[in-house]
Phi, psi and omega in degrees: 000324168320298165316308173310271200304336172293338212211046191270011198272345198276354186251297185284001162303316208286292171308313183279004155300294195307334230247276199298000185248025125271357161276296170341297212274317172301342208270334151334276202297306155340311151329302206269325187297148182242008182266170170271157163271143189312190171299315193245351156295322167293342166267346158274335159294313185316306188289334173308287197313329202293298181317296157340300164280352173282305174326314200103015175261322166250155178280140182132337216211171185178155181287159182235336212121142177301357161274309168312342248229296195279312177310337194252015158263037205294343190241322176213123188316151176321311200297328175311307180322280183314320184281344184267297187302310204278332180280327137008292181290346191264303180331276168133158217262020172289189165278310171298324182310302198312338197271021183269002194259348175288350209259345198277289187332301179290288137034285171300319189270001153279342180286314187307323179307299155347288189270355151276301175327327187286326195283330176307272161276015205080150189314324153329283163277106242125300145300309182300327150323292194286338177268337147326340186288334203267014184221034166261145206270299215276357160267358165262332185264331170297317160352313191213039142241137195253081184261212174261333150029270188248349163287320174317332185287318189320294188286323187315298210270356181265337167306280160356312216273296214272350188239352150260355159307306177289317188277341172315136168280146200302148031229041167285308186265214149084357196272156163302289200315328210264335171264001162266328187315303169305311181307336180250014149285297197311313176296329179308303174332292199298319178295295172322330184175105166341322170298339179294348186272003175298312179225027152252005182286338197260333189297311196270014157290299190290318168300329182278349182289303190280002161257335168322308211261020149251136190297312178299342171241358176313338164239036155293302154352285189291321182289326170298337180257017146286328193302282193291317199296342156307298200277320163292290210320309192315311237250335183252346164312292196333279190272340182332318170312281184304334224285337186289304172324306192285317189302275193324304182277010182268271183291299199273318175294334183263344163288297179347275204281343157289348180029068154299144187301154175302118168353297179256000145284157156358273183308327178313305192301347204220028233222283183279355155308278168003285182308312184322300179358279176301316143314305192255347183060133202319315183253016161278296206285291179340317191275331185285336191291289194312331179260014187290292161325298185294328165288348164261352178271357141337311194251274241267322171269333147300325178290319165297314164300325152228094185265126164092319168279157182274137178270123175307144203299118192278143158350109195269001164271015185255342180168158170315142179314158101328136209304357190291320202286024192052197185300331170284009185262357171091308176299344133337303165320277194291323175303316162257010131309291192323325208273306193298328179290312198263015173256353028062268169001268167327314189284356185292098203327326184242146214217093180229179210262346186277336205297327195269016108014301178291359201284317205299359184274305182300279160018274165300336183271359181270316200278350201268015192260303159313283134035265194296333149356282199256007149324282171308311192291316162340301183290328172277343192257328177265332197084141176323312188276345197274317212271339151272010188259004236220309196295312179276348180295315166330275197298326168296314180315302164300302142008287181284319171323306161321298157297333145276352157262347143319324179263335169289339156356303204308134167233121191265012187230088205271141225235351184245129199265008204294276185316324160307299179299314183311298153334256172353338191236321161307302183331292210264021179238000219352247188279009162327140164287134198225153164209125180237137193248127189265142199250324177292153151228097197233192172288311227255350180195107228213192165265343188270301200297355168287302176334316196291291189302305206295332197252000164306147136098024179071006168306161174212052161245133171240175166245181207192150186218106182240221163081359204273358174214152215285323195277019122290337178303322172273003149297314179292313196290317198311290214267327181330126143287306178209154214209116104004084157253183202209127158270152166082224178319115197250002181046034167224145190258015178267136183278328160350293209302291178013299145319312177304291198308331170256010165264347212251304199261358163262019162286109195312344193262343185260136150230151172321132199222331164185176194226143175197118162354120172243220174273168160070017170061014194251171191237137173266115185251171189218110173253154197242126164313114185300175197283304213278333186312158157306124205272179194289138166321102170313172204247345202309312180292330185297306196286338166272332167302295180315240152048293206278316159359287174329334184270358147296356157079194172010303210282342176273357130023297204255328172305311166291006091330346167248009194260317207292322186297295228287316178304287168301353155288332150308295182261083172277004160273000183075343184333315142026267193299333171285316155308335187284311173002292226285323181299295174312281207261044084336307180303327189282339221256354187258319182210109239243011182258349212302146194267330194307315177313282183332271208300338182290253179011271173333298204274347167288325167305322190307311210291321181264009178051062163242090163281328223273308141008265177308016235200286208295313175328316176301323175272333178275000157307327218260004171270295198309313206213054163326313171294359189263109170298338195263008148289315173291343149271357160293314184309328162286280219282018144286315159322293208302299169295019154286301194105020189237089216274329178289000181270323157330283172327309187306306174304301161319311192306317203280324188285354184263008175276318167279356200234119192244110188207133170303328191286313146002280169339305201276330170273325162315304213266347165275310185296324166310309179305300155006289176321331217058032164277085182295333185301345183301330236289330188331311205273357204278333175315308179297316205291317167312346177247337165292322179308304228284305188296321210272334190305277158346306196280324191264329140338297154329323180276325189289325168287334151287334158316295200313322221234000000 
């Protein structure tokens, strides 16, 4: 033991080998693929850079605030972001360039890997862990795909780690330090991806249970989940709106229509079991299982042998404990993470082979456990030296496997004209803001990977993709700058955009700018409004018309919702909203009741997710047009999406001494429940359903008004 702590640089010499001859073979193997990035790759770069210039680290961006700051996660927490835009700024902001921040990622999570193994089995296997970690396939293809992935396996598994170090029993656990450090391993997780709670919810159940029912540590407990809901909460206040929106159509409307197995079956319980084969690869799990077997007949002839004796405490440096030592032997632990994560998982309505990712690390450390088995027997029946060659035949074996399906991956050929077109619009736009609308939607040509190509380098071209239902179409001709087409195959099955893409090329207002080879014998183009057409309408006078609506309460409702997405897909910078501003409070500064200004405010705050803002417009509405109702449900249900749930309740009650409208009805009473005023709850179903219907109708009437 001695030796180990005098002399520990020669065990992380060893990890930072392994670290660095697995960025090699990714930053290679990157060199040679030629594709672009796909849909949700290009949109987690897109979100680097976004984070990245709100830092002030990339061109193009600058700090705003913590609020501006919090606005470009609206779905999935920051931090992957932020930590990806700061690595960036050193890197540079290309797609390979960027991927150099996965290498940061992996990295944590071989220390992390390291340094639990060590604690299992010794230092030893602590590296025979990590490096089976880097030659398991489907954690060697997260390397280099720049999804959220693998810093979630990264923090996930540092959580884990670090919250069974505080549950361990004293005077191994049990410490202050080991507990907030785990709690601010848990946020971190949880700040990286919503999804950490898939396989950190049950362990860290079981852990606040069992230090709650110890007195010494209960209030260790508590100060730890203050900690992480300190740190999680600004970023889900914030956001809470959307992070509920995407999370529905992320997991359960996209497990639908993928038509994923039902939760709670079978094919669910068993949907990633499958799968391991292939993940973990055929001859890590085979070698891990055989030493898995040997090791219980292993334990089984012992225990026969000495029936009734305690069995001695094993070496920790010779191989992982044996089941004697209990819960203090860690492996318990780390078993039932693995079995709870992927009992978690499973339940998850949407099922794809990346979501169970944080589990395979636990996994691997379970297999490497088989592994170091049969390592030692090797070494006792063979010698040591016979028994590393056996160990190394082992890992080249896994090695090449891995490596050769990594190299059939390869696409040596990039197959997407996106950077050329893209090119081709900076020349005549430079740092303008700019949006061009894209009509293909495939992997190789998307609205995000334009985005990507459009904002290197401080660039402001993004893309946008509209068109997808027909009664938009004649809004894109009015306004559209620039367009993206495809001949032949649009890689989409709505025949809408289809259509668009042959009204754009028989319109009089567009013309061709260039043309560039794609796949499939199709050409990707890129069209402009000619100089002479009519110009595009600003959305600005429309957006105040819309706006002044509003004081119809439901019925204008619906226009503005059908105005605002198709509009912002035009204009993905928004430019507008700064123009409607400076316009709007020139009006107030004249007349400080004026209404069109109030409401135009109001609804641009509503639109940037400022209720405390949008709250306050609502109340100088509600002097201006006393007779009026629909300021004071706005007002409540901004205070609400606030978080001030008695304020809400305050406001409804008092417009409803004057108002006699269900939707009120419907807002005392959910801001009351909110509140903790339990007596609503009898009455909030009906009152909640009367609003809803009342809603339902006067949308309708406004939309048939409309038409």
């Amino acid at each position: 033991m001695a030796s180990r702590s005098s002399r520990p640089w020669p065990w992380w010499l060893g990890l930072g080998l392994i670290w660095l001859a697995a960025t090699f073979a990714d930053r290679l193997w990157l060199q040679l693929d030629q594709r672009l990035p796909a849909w949700d790759q290009a949109e987690y770069l897109n979100s680097a850079v976004d984070h990245g210039r709100a830092l002030g680290l990339l061109a193009g961006g600058g700090w705003q605030g913590w609020s501006a700051l919090l606005d470009l996660s609206p779905k999935i927490p920051p931090l992957a972001s932020l930590v990806n835009g700061s690595v960036m700024a050193f890197s540079g902001d290309s797609p390979d360039q960027a991927s150099w921040a996965l290498a940061i990622w992996q990295l944590l999570l071989l220390v992390v890997v390291a340094c639990w193994g060590r604690q299992l089995g010794g230092p030893r296997f602590g590296l025979l862990a990590t490096a089976l970690m880097c030659l398991a396939p489907a954690l060697a293809a997260l390397r280099v795909d720049f999804t959220l992935d693998l810093p979630l396996t990264a923090t996930a598994m540092l959580a884990l780690w670090r919250l069974g170090c505080w549950y361990a029993p004293a005077p191994r656990g049990g410490r202050w330090s080991q507990a907030l450090v785990a709690a601010a391993a848990v946020a971190t997780a949880v700040l990286v991806k919503q999804s950490a709670l898939l396989v950190l919810l049950l362990p860290c159940l079981w852990a606040a249970g069992a230090g709650l029912g110890q007195p010494q540590r209960r209030l260790q407990t508590l100060a730890a989940l203050a900690l992480v809901l300190t740190v999680a909460l600004p970023w889900l206040k914030h956001n809470w709106i959307t992070t509920l929106g995407g999370t529905n159509r992320a997991v359960i409307e996209s497990g639908a229509a993928e038509g994923d197995p039902s939760p709670l079956s079978l094919a669910s319980l068993f949907w990633y079991p499958r799968l391991f084969p292939a993940q973990l690869g055929a001859p890590m799990l085979a070698v891990g299982a055989a030493g898995g077997a040997l090791s219980l007949c292993q334990r089984r002839r012992r225990a026969d042998a000495a029936t009734g004796a305690a069995a001695e405490p094993p070496d920790q440096d010779s191989g992982p404990p044996t089941e004697s030592g209990g819960t203090g032997s860690g492996w318990g632990w780390l078993l039932g993470c693995a079995l709870a994560g992927w009992l978690v998982t499973s339940l998850s309505p949407n099922k794809d082979p990346r979501y169970i990712a944080p589990v395979l690390p636990l996994l691997v450390l379970l297999l490497a456990r088989g592994w170091w088995v049969l390592l030692q027997a090797a070494r006792a029946r063979f010698g040591p030296w016979l028994g590393a060659v056996l160990l190394g035949v082992g890992l080249l074996g896994t090695g090449a496997t891995t490596a050769s399906e990594r190299v059939g991956e390869l696409e040596r050929r990039a197959e997407s004209p996106v950077p050329e077109a893209i090119e081709a619009v900076r020349q005549r736009v430079g740092t303008a803001p700019t949006t061009v609308l894209v009509i293909p939607s495939t992997a190789e040509v998307n609205q995000h990977n334009v985005s990507t190509f459009g904002r290197l380098g401080g660039g402001q071209i993004l893309g946008r993709e509209s068109g997808k239902q027909k009664r938009e179409h004649a809004l894109v001709l009015q306004q559209a700058q620039w367009l993206l087409l495809a001949s032949g195959d649009q890689g989409t099955k709505r025949k809408e955009s289809r259509q668009l893409s042959r009204s754009v090329r028989s319109d009089g207002r567009f013309e061709r700018v260039g043309s560039w080879p794609w796949t499939k014998g199709r050409q990707l183009e890129l069209w402009q409004r000619r100089a002479a057409a009519p110009a595009a309408v600003p959305f600005d006078r429309r957006f105040i018309t819309l706006a002044r609506g509003l004081e119809q309460g439901p019925a204008g409702l619906g226009a503005v919702f059908d105005a605002i997405g198709p509009e912002h897909q035009l204009d993905g910078h928004f430019l507008y909203q700064a123009r409607v501003r400076r316009w709007a409070e020139a009006r107030l500064s004249a007349n400080p009741n004026d209404r069109e200004a109030l409401w135009a405010l109001a609804l641009l705050d509503v639109l940037l997710n400022r209720p405390a803002a949008a709250e306050g417009w609502f109340k100088q509405l509600e002097a201006v047009e006393p007779a009026n109702p629909w300021p004071s449900a706005y007002r409540s249900v901004v205070l609400l999406a606030d978080w001030r749930p008695w304020q809400a309740a305050a406001v409804a009650e008092a417009a409803r001494l004057h108002h006699d409208e269900p939707v009120l009805d419907g807002l005392i009473h959910v801001a009351g429940v909110l509140g903790g005023d339990l007596r609503r709850i009898p009455g909030t179903r009906a009152a909640v359903e009367a609003a809803i219907a009342s809603v339902e109708a006067r949308i309708e009437a406004g939309a048939k008004e409309g038409r």
